[in-house]
N, C-alpha and C positions, 0 to 999 in steps of 0.2 A: 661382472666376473664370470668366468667359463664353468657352468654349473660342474664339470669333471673335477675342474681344482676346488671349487667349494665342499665336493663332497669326501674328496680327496683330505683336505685341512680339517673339516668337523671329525672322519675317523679316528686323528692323527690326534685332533683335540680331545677324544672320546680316550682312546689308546694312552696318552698322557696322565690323564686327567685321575685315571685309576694307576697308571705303573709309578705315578710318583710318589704318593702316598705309604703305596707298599712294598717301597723300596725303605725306607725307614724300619720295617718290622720284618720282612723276610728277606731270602738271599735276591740279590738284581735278576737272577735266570728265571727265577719261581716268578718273581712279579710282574715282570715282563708276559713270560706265557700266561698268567691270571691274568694281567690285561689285555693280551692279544683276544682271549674267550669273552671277556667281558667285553670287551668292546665290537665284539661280532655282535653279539647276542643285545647288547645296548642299539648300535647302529643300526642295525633289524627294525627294532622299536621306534626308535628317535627322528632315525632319518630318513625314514623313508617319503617324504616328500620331496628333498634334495636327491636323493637316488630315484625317485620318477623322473624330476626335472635333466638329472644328466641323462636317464636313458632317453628321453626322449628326443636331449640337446644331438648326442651318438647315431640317433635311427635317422633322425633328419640329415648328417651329416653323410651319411651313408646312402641314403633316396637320394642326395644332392650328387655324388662320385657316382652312383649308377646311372640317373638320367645323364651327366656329362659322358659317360663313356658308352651311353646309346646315341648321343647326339653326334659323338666324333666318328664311332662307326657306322652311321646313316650319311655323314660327310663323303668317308672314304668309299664307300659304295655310291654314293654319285657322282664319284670324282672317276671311278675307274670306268663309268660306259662311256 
């Protein structure tokens, strides 16, 4: 699985996992933003091995779009002498 969506669904699961709970004892807006904080502050902690694997899945994908767009421009200048 594309380490972005894994870390994408753990926040999502993190972000749930407290706004559900405290939606039963406060209003849905309050619990909501308590788990949006929580769950930053969780994710920080928790996941940061999934958030090294996607940044590093992201840098790669990005070295890979620059070396192609050096290799088409090194094309098109040997194409034009």
């Amino acid at each position: 699985m594309n380490p972005v969506a894994k870390y994408f669904l753990a926040r999502l699961g993190l972000f749930a996992a407290i706004a559900v709970p405290l939606m039963f004892f406060i209003n849905l807006w309050l619990a909501m933003a308590v788990a949006l904080l929580g769950s930053m502050v969780l994710g920080f902690v928790l996941l940061r091995g999934q958030r090294e694997a996607m940044i590093d899945h992201i840098d790669a994908a990005a070295k890979r779009r620059q070396e192609e767009k050096r290799r088409l421009r090194a094309e098109l200048a040997g194409e034009e002498r």
